[in-house]
N, C-alpha and C positions, 0 to 999 in steps of 0.2 A: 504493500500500500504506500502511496506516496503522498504527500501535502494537498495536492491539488485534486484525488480523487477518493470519495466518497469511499467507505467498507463497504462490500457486497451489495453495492447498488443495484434494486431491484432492475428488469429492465424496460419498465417502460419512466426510469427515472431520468427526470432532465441532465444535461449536459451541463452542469454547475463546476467552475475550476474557485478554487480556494487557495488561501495558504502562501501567500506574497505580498511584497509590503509598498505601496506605492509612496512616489514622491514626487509633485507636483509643483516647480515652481509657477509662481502669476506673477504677468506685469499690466499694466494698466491698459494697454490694446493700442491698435492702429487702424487704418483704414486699409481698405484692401485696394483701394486705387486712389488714383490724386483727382478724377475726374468727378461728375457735382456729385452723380447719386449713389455712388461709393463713399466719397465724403458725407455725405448726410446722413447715409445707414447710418453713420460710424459716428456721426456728431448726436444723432440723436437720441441714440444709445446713451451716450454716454452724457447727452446735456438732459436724459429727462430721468437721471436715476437721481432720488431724491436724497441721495447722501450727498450728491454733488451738490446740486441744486436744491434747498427743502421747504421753497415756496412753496403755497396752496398751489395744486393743480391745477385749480379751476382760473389762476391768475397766469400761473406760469406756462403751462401748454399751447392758450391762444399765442403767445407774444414768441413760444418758439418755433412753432409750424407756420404761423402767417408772415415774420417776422425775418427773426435771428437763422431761420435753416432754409429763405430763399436768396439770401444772402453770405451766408459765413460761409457754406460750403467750397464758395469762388476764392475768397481771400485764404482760407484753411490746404484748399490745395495747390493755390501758388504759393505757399508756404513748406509745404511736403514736397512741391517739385524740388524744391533747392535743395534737399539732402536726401530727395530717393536713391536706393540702392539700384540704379539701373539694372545691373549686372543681373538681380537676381529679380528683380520689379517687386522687390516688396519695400519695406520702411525701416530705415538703420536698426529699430528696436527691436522688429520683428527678429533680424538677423542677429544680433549680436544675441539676443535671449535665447533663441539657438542655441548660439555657439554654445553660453552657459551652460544649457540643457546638458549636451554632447560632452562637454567636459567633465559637468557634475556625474554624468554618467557614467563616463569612463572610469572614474576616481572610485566611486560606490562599488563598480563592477568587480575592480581589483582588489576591493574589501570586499565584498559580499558575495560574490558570487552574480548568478541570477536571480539571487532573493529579492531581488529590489528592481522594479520597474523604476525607470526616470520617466520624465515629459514636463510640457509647460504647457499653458497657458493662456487667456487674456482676459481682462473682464470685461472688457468691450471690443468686438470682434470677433476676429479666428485667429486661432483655434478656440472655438468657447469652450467656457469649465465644464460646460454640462457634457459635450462632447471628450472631451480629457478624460474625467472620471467616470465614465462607462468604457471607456476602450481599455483604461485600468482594471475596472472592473470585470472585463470582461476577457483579461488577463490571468485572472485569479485573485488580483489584489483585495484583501479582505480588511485590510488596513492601510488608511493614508494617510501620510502625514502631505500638510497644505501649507507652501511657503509661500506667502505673499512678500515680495523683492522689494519691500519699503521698509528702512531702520528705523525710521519714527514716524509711529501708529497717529491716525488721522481717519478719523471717520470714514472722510473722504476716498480713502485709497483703503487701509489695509481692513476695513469694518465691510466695505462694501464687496472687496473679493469675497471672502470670508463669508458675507450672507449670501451671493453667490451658491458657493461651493454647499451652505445650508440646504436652500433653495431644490439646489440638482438631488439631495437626498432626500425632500420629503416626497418626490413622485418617485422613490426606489420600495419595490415590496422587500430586496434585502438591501440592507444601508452594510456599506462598509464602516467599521469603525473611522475616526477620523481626529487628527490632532491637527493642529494650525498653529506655527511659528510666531510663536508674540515678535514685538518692536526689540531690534537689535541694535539701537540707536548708541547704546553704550557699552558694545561685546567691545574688549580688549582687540581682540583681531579684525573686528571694523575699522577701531578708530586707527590701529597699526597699519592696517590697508591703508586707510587714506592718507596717514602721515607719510606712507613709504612713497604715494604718488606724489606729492606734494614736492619734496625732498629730491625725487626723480627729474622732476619738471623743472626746478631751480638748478639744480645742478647743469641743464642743459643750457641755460642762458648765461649770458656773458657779465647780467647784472643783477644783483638781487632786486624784487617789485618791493616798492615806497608798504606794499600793503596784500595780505591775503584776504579775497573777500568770501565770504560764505554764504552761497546764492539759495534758499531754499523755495518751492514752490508755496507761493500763497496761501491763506486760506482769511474768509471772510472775521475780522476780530472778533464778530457776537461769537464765535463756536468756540474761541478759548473762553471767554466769559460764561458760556456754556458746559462747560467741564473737556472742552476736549485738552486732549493733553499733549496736543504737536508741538505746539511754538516752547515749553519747555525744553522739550525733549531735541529740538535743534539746539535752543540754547546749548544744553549739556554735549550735543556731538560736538559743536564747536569750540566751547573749553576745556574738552578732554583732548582734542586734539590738538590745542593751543599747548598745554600743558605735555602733551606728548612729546611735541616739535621744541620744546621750552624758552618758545617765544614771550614778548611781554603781550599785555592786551593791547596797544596802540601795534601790534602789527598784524591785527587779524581782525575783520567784524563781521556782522551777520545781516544779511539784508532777506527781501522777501521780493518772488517776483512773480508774474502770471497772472496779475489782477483783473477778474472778469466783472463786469455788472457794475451799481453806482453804490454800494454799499464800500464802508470803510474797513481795507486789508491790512493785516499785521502789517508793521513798518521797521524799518524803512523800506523805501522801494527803491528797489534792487536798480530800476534804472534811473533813476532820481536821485541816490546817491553815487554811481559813480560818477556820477554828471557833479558833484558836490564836490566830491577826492579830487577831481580834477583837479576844480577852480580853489582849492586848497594845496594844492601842491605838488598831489600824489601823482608824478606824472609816469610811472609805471603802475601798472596795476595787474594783479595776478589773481584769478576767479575759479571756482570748481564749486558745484551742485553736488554736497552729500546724499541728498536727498531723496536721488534719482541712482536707481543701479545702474542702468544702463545708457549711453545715450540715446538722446530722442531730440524729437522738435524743439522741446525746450531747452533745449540744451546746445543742438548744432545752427539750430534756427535765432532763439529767441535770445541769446548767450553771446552767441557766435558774431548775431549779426546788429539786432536792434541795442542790445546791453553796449556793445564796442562801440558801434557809431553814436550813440549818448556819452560814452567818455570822451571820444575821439573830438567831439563838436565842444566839447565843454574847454578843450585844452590840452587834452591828455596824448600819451606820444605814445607809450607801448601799452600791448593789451594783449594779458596769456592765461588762455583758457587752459588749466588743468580737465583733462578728460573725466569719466565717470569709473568706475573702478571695472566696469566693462565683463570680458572673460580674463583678469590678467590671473596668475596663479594665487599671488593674495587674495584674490576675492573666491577666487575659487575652494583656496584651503581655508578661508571663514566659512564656505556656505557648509564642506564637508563637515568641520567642527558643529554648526550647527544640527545639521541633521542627523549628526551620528549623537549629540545630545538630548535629542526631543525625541530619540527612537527609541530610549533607552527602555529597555522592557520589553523592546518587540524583535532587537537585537543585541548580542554583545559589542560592547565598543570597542574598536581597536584600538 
């Protein structure tokens, strides 16, 4: 008898595989084309899930289908043109989360054996979760563990994978057991990761930047007033790795960026103040997004191109965007570290 079949299964007993432990990362999704009505599956998706958004519907839905989704889709994808993956026609995040996957896979393989299914992800888009955990499950996987790819937890992002992946199990008649990756926002081998990028990236320039800045995605101020607990919880990534790198506070700050809608976003803002550093002095400036595992639009696009040209016009003369921690092997031996910790009970650790 083995793991995945049944004792003396009668025979007209279903074809059920058991007895494998799946691992699932999520990232937040992309569109599957740059074009309007691939853009708008993908916006609307993701602009009418109420964690994002948590107006009354009855206020918020006319203003996004009559509105905001015959128009954003046009500006959303000449935005995605400028860092499509040609090569492969899908979206940098699509790919690089791959990569992740493939890596995280191979890493697991060589500990575990076949005991452990990899795959990913997206909460908006393809591959959806629900699709994910049925093909897991339909592997044997009888236990998931669920990594949503964000260090600090945010309604927004890791609450909303997360009911997600609920969601796909209340229309299961057998639910696989399931664990989900709390906020990693203060694992020692995150904040090691991103000190060792940092550190990387300076060493490759000729001068050290007047300043590091620490770009994290917005989120509207009522929802820290609300209990959420993101904007601490960058605070702490960015003084633990302040403290890492054993900088003073005057070489390192924390900004917020991605502001949608007329409501008031944690501040500063991210492109408001570099525009500040500038006309203060700072006329190198060095940038990197903890907050995002991989890159994405916000990051190649919004970073890359709008954040720099608001320094550049303020005064500012050099502009270095530290990458996202990506598939580099650091990120990779924090993810293993993780998941060989939260399996604990379903596997031994090596």
């Amino acid at each position: 008898m083995t793991k995945n079949t049944p004792a003396q299964p009668p025979a007209d007993h279903p074809n059920v595989q058991f007895g494998k432990i799946g691992v699932i990362i999520s990232n937040l999704g992309t569109p599957d084309a740059t074009d309007y009505w691939p853009m708008r599956r993908y916006l609307n998706e993701f602009l009418s899930d109420q964690r994002v958004i948590d107006y009354p519907r009855w206020k918020w839905q006319p203003l996004l289908q009559l509105i905001i989704l015959t128009k954003r889709p046009f500006s959303s994808g000449t935005a995605y043109k400028t860092i499509w993956n040609e090569g492969r026609n899908e979206s940098p995040l699509l790919t690089t989360t791959r990569d992740q996957c493939d890596a995280l896979r191979d890493r697991l393989t060589a500990l575990h054996g076949d005991q452990i299914e990899v795959d990913f992800c997206m909460r908006y888009g393809n591959p959806a979760t629900s699709h994910v955990i049925e093909k897991m499950r339909s592997k044997g996987c009888d236990r998931i563990l669920f990594f949503p790819l964000y260090p600090q937890y945010a309604a927004a992002t890791t609450a909303t994978a997360n009911d997600e992946t609920f969601r796909t199990l209340m229309k299961l008649n057998w639910q696989p057991a399931i664990r989900t990756v709390p906020a990693y926002f203060d694992d020692p081998m995150y904040i090691q990761a991103l000190a060792n990028s940092v550190e990387t990236a300076y060493r490759a320039l000729k001068t050290k930047p007047d300043i590091l800045v620490t770009s994290y995605h917005g989120m509207p101020k009522r929802y820290l007033a609300e209990g959420d607990p993101y904007h601490c919880q960058c605070l702490k990534t960015t003084r633990l790795l302040r403290e890492k790198l054993g900088w003073l506070e005057s070489d390192i700050s924390v900004t917020f960026q991605s502001q949608f809608g007329p409501e008031e976003w944690l501040q500063p803002y991210t492109v408001e103040e570099v525009a500040r550093l500038a006309k203060v002095g700072k006329k190198h400036l060095a940038i990197m997004a903890p907050a995002f595992s991989t890159d994405c639009l916000e990051t190649l696009e919004e970073i890359k191109e709008e954040i720099k040209d608001s320094f550049i016009a303020a005064g500012g003369e050099e502009f270095t965007y530290i990458p996202c921690l990506n598939d580099t092997v650091d990120h990779i031996d924090m993810m293993v570290e993780i998941v060989q910790n939260e399996l604990m009970g379903w596997i031994p650790k090596l």
